[in-house]
N, C-alpha and C positions, 0 to 999 in steps of 0.2 A: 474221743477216739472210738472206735469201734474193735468190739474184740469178739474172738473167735466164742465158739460154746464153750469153751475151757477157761475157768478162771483164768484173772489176771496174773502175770506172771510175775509182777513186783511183789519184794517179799510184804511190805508193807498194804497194800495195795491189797495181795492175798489174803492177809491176815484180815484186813478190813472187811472184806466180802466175804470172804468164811464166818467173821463172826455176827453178818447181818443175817446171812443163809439161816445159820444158829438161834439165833433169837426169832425170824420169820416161825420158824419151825416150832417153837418153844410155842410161841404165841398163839400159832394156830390150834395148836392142841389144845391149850387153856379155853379157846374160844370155844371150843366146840366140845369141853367138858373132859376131855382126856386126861386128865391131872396126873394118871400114873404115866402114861407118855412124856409131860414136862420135867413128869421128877427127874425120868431116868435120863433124860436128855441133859439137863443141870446137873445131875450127879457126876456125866461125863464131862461135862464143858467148864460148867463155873458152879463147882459144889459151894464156893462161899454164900451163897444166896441160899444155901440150906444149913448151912451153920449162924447163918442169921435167923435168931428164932423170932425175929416179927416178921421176916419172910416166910418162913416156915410153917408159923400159925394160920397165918391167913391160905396158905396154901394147902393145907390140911381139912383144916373150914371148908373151905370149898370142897374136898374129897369127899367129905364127909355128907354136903349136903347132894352131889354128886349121884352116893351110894343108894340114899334114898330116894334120890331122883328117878330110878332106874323103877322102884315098886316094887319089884321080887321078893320074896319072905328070905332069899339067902341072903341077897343084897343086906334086907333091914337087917339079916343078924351080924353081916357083914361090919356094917356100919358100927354095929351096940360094941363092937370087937372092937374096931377102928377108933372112936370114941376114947373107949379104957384105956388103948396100950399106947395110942399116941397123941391121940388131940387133947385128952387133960392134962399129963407129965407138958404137952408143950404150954399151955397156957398158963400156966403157974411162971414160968421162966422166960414170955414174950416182953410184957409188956403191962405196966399198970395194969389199966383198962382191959386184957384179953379175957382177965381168970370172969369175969363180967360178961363179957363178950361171950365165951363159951356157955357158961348157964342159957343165955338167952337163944343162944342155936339147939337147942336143946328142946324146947318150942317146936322146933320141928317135925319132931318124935309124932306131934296130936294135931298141930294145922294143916293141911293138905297146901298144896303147890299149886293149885288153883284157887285157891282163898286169894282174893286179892286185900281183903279187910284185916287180914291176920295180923299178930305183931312181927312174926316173921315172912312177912310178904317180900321184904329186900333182900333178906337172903334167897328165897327161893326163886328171884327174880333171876332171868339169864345176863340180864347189866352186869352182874355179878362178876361174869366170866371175865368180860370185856376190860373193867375194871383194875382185877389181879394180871390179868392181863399186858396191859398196856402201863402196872406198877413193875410187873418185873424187868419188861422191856426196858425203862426205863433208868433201871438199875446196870440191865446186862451193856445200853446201850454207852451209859455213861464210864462203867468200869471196863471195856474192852476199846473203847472211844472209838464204838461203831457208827460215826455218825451216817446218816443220811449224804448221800452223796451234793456237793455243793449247789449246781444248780437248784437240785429241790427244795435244802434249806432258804435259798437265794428266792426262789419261788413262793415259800411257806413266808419268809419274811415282806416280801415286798405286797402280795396281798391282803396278808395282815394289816400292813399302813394303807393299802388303797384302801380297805373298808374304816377303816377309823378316820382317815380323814373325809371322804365321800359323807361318813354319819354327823362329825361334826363340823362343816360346812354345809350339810343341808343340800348334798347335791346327788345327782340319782347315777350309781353309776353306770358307763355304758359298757360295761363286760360282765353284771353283776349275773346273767344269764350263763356264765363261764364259772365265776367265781363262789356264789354260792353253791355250784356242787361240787367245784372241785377242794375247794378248802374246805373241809367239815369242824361242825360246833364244837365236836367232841376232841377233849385233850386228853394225853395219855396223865394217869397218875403220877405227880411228882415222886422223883425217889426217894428215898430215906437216907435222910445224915448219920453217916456212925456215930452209933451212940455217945461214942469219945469227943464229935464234933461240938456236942450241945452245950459246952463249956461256950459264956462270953466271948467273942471276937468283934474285933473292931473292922469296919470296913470301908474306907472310902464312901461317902457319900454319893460324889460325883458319878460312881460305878453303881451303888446300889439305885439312882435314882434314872441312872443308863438305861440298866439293866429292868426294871419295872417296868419303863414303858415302853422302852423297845417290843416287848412280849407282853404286855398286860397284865403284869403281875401285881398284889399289893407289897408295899414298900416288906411288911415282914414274907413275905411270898419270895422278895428277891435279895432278902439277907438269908434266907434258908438257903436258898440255891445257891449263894455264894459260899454259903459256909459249906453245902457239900461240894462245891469244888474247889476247898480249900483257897475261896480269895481268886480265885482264877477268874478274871471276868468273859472272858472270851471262851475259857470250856464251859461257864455257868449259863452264858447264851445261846450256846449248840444243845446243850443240855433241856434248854428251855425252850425253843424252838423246835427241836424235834417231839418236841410232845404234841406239837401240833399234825392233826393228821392229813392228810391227803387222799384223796380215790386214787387207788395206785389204776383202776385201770381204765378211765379217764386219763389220768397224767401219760398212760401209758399210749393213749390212741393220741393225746396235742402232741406229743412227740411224735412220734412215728410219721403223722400227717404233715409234720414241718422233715421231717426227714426226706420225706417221698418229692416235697416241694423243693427241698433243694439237692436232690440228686443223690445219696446218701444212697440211699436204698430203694428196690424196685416197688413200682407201685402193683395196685390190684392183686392184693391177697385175701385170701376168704377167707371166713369163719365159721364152724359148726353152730356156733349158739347163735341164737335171735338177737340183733342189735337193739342196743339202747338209745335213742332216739335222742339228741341235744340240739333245740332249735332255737337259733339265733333268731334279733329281732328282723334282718334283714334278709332275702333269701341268699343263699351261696351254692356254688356249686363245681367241686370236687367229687373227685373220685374214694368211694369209700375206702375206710381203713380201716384194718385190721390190730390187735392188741399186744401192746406190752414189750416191756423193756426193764433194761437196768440201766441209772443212768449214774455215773460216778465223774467225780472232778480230778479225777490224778491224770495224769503229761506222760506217765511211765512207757517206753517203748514198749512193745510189743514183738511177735512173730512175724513172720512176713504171711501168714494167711487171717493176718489181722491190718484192715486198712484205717488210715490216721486222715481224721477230718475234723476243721475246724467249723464249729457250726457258727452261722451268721442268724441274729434273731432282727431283722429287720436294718440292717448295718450296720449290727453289732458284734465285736467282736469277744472275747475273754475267755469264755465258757467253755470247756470241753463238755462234750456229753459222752460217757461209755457206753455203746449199743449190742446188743448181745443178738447174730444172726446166725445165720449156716455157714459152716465152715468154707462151701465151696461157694464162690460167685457163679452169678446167675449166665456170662458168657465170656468167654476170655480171648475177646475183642479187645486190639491191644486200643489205646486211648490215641483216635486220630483225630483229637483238633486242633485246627493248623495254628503253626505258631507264625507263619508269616502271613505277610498283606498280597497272597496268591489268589486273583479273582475264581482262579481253578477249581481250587480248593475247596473256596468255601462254597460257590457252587454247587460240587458233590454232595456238600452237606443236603441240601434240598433233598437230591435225587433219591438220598438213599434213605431219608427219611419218608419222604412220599410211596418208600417199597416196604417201612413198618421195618427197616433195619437201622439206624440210627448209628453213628458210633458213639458207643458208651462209654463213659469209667468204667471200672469195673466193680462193680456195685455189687453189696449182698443182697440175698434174701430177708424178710423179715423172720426172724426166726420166735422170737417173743420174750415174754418173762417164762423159761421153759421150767423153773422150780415152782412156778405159782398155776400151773395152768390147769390143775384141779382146782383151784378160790378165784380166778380172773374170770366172770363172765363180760362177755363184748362188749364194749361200746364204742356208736358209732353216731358221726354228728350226721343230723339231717342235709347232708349236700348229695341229691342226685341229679346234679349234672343237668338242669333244665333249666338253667339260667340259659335268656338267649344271648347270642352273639350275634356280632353286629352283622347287618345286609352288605358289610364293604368288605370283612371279608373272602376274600377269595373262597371258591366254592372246593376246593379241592382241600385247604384247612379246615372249611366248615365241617368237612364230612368226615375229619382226621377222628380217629378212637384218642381218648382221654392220656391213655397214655403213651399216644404219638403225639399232642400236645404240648404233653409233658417234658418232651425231647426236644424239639422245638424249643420252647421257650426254654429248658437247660442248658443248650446248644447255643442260644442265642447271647445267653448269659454269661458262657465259658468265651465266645467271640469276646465278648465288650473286656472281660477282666483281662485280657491277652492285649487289649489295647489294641482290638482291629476294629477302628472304630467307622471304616468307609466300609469295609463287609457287613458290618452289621447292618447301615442303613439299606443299603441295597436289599439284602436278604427280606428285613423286614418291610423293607416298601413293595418285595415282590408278594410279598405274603398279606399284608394288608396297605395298598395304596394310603391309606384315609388316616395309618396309624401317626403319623409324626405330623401331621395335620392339625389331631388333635392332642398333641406332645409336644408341642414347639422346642419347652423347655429342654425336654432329652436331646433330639435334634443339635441343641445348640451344643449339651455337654458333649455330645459325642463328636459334632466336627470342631470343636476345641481341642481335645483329646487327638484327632487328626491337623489339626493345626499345629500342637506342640510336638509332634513327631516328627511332621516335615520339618521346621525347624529345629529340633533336635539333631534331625538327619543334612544339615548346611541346604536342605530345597527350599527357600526364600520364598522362592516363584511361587512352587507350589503350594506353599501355606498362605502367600496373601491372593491365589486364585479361590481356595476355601474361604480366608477371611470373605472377599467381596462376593461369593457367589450365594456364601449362606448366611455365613454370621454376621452379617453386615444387615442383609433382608429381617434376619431376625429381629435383632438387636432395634430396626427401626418400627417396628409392629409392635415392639415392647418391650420398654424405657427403663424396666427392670431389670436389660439385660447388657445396657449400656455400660456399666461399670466393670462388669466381668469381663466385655470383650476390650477396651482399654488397658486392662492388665492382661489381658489376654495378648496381645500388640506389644507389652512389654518385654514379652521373653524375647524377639527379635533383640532387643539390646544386650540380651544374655542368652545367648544358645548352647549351652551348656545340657550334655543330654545328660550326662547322671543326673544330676539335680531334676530334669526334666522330668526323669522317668519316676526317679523316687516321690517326687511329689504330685501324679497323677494319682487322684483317690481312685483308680479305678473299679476295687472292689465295693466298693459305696456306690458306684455309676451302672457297676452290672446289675448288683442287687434292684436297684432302682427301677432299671429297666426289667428286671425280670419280674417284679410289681406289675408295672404298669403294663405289660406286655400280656403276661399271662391273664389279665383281667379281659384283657381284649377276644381274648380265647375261650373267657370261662373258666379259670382256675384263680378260684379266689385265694389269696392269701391265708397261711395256717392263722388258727387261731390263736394259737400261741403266742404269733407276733404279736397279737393283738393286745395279750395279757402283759406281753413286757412292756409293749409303749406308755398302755397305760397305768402300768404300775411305775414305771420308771417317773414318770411325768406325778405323780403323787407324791412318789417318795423325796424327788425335791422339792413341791412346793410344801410338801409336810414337813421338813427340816427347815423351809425360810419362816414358815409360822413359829419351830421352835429357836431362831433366832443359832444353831449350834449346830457343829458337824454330825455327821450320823456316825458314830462311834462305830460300828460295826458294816463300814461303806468296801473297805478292802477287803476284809476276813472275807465278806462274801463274791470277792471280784466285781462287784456293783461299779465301782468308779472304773471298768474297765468297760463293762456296757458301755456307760456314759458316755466316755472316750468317743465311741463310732455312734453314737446315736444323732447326728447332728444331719442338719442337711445338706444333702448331695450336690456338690460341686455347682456353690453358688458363684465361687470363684476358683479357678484352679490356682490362683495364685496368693490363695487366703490360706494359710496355715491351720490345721486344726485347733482350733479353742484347747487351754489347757485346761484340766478340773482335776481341783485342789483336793489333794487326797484325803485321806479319812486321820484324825490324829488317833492313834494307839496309844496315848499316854495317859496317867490315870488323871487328868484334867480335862474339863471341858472349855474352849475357849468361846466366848460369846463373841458372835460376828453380828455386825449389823446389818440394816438391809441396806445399805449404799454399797457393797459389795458385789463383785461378780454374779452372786446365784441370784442379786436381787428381784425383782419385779420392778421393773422401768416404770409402772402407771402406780407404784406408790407413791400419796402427796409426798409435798418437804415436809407437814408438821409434822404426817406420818413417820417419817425418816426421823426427824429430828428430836422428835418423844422416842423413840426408839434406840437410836444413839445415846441418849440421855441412859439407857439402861445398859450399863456394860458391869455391874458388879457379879458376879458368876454366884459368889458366897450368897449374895443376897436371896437370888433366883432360886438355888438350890434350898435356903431355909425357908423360903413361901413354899415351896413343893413339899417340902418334911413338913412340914406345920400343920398345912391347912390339905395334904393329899391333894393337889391340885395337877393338871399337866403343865408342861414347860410352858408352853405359849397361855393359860390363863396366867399362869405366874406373872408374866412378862408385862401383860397386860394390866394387873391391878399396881405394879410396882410404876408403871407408867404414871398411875394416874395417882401416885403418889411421890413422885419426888424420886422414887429409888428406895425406898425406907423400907425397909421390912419390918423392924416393929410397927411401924403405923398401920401397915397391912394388916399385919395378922391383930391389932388389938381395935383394927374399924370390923372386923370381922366377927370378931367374938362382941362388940359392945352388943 
């Protein structure tokens, strides 16, 4: 959804965003060495994190190396002050190891902060900041369960398995130019289990060995995290995945660029700062963008000067994104695309697009991440627009401005999902003769889509003068499209228009076309897309290798993606594939590869050695044993029978 500059209006919702506003705040200070700024900020918000005296120490520490930092002779008496009346009463009462810890900061007093040889070179080091930083966050995040808005975590997750599985299959990825800058190395510090927690607990196996590799943690890495969320497997995984970081403002410009691409909000907005330059292996060329956003998973209504969109990532549907713009829209032109099959009509569209007036939605401004826009410098991906476009089309698009383009193919898009599937062709043949030429496929979808209308609407005639004029031409040039027009001839025995209309994918058919259309033009697809196809395409075949559902496929709307990821109305009268949701139960069930998610070109033996392995108990004691992943597990128990002892004791002989 898109919301106005005013927080979110649900109480929930608000509470969320206030406390990530909070911790943003907290954390910038820390970075940047403010520590009396964080205190005072926690002492309002969540003073418990200073009645923690192992939060407390370590936040001190750092004040303290802070005061010296600075070099003043007040500062250092500051400090000698600081030191007596608070840093040693706390280290006596942190923690073992602090009243240790404090001696050696101590060190400070005589090594300079540019000794890099010294024993206290860690402490003087600015990591440091980062560090306490990204500890307390992680505390604030987990006790106000401020998580990361879903698609991000969905994002942070789904990455994570493209690079683990790309490293261990040995294969290079093709968005790895995307993906290693947008995911970074660095993790925030786990947080600290109350002390009370550190008493024995027993925990599911099946959850803690979930849990470990889902996020990369060691097996005692993901009993600690379960044990601070109390056994909660699914807050111990938000818990853990948000510690993973992001460039917010990269994440912040692949948004917005898919935003702009599909009509959401206006394109060609500037920036004061100097862009940062991300160059794809291929060239592309869009129109630059502009930074930042907040992007939140709640459904919550809104104002009415807040507009509700459901974002599509390559005909995918599930995901809200919350966009934070200007309050007022950019013109309040009310939304004239037609909804009937008026040649008139759609007509006008050309005209008035050709005069740089277009009729829009009513679309916002970018407005930005407007609390970050002191720490947000630009980034923009290398596309200016010098991709060429083809000699066929028309010279009067060629010489269309970028984002009269942009209208056009949104326009063209908004046609197709309304199911005016003969204005469409037309428009676009007036626009580019050559386009459906080299598109057979669309062609076909679309006078299909006009086939089942006519016959939805009792015109017989008129739908078998389409079948033999087009789909028939088609269909004989290419043999793959024989089968779809047979069921396509089908519905004449059932002319039933509800049913007709409910089962026109047509929003998978506009998408489709607004790809292939817009490419014709010069507007390459966001990059974004690019990121969820191919994580999406990872993260099952990294689940068929682990033989088991991905435990955490719903929590993040993933099998919702899934859902519309398929391809575009190969047959209209093929139902969409169902896919088997995530189980939430604290078991894991072994599936084999003769199943749905299988891979068709695995051999039988393969199959049938695999089959052989359905004991779950077994799987899960080679992975405790020997710290192995689910799929090596799978594999040595293979080639023994099933056996786990025999496993683990051909191991250790």
């Amino acid at each position: 959804m898109i919301e106005d500059s005013s927080p979110p209006s649900s109480p929930s919702l608000t509470s969320s965003y206030h406390s990530r506003l909070i911790i943003r705040q907290i954390r910038r200070s820390l970075e940047v060495g403010n520590i009396d700024a964080a205190i005072d900020i926690l002492r309002v918000h969540a003073p418990f994190v200073l009645e923690d005296h192992r939060l407390l120490f370590r936040l001190q520490k750092l004040k303290f190396i802070e005061l010296l930092r600075k070099g003043t002779r007040d500062d250092r008496i500051f400090a000698i002050d600081y030191l007596r009346k608070s840093l040693a009463p706390c280290a006596l009462n942190a923690y073992p190891e602090a009243y240790e810890e404090f001696k050696h900061v101590l060190l400070a007093f005589i090594y300079d902060k540019d000794d890099q040889t010294s024993p206290v070179a860690n402490e003087w080091a600015e990591k440091r900041r980062y560090e306490i930083a990204g500890l307390v966050s992680s505390v604030l995040r987990a006790h106000f369960h401020a998580y990361n808005p879903i698609f991000s975590i969905a994002l942070r997750y789904l990455m994570s398995i493209h690079k683990v599985f790309c490293f261990r299959q040995g294969i290079v990825s093709p968005i790895s130019y995307l993906t290693e800058r947008l995911l970074l190395e660095e993790r925030d510090f786990p947080a600290l289990p109350p002390e009370s927690l550190y008493e024995a607990q027993v925990f599911d196996e099946v959850d803690i060995q979930a849990l470990a590799h889902a996020v990369e943690l060691t097996r005692q890495g993901a009993i600690d995290s379960l044990r601070f969320a109390k056994g909660d497997l699914f807050q111990a995984f938000q818990n853990e995945i948000c510690r993973m970081r992001l460039d917010d403002a990269m994440l912040d410009e692949l948004v917005r660029e898919y935003c702009v691409y599909r009509g959401i909000v206006e394109p060609g907005m500037q920036t004061s700062s100097e862009p940062l330059k991300v160059n794809p292996p291929e060239s592309g060329c869009c129109s630059s963008l502009d930074s930042s956003i907040d992007v939140d998973h709640s459904t919550a209504k809104h104002s009415n000067s807040e507009t509700s969109a459901t974002t599509d990532l390559s005909s995918m549907q599930g995901i809200d994104v919350e966009l934070r713009f200007a309050s007022e829209p950019t013109n309040n032109l009310e939304d004239c695309s037609p909804s009937g099959s008026h040649q008139s009509e759609s007509s006008s569209l050309l005209r008035n697009r050709s005069k740089g007036a277009g009729e829009r939605s009513k679309r916002k401004r970018w407005r930005g991440r407007h609390d970050d826009l002191d720490f947000i410098s630009g980034v923009h991906f290398n596309r200016d627009g010098k991709q060429e476009v083809s000699t066929t089309i028309s010279k009067g698009v060629e010489c269309t401005s970028a984002e009269d383009k942009y209208e056009i193919v949104l326009q063209m898009k908004e046609l197709a999902s309304r199911g005016m599937a003969a204005e469409v062709v037309e428009e676009i043949s007036t626009l580019d003769p050559d386009f459906f030429v080299q598109n057979p496929v669309l062609l076909f979808q679309l006078k299909q889509v006009e086939f089942l209308k006519l016959v939805g609407l009792g015109d017989h005639s008129g739908a078998l003068r389409v079948a033999c004029s087009h789909l028939g031409p088609l269909a004989a040039r290419d043999p793959n499209l024989l089968k779809p027009l047979k069921e396509t001839l089908l519905s004449l025995l059932r002319p039933n228009e509800e049913a007709l209309v409910t089962g026109l994918p047509l929003h998978a058919l506009a998408t489709s076309l607004q790809v292939a259309f817009g490419k014709r033009l010069g507007i390459e697809e966001p990059q974004l897309m690019r990121i969820m196809r191919a994580t999406l395409h990872t993260q099952s075949e990294w689940f068929k290798l682990q033989m088991c559902k991905d435990r955490f496929e719903s929590l993040l709307r993933i099998d919702s993606l899934k859902e519309n990821n398929t391809p575009v109305l190969t047959s209209l009268a093929t139902s969409k594939s169902n896919i088997d949701s995530c189980s939430l139960g604290s078991s894991q069930a072994t599936i084999s590869s003769t199943t749905g998610v299988s891979d068709d070109s695995s051999s039988p033996n393969q199959a049938s050695s695999q089959d052989a392995i359905c004991d779950e108990n077994a799987i899960l004691k080679v992975m405790e044993f020997l710290a192995l992943p689910r799929a090596d597990a799978i594999h040595l128990l293979a080639q023994y029978n099933g056996n786990a002892e025999t496993v683990i004791q051909q191991i250790f002989a």
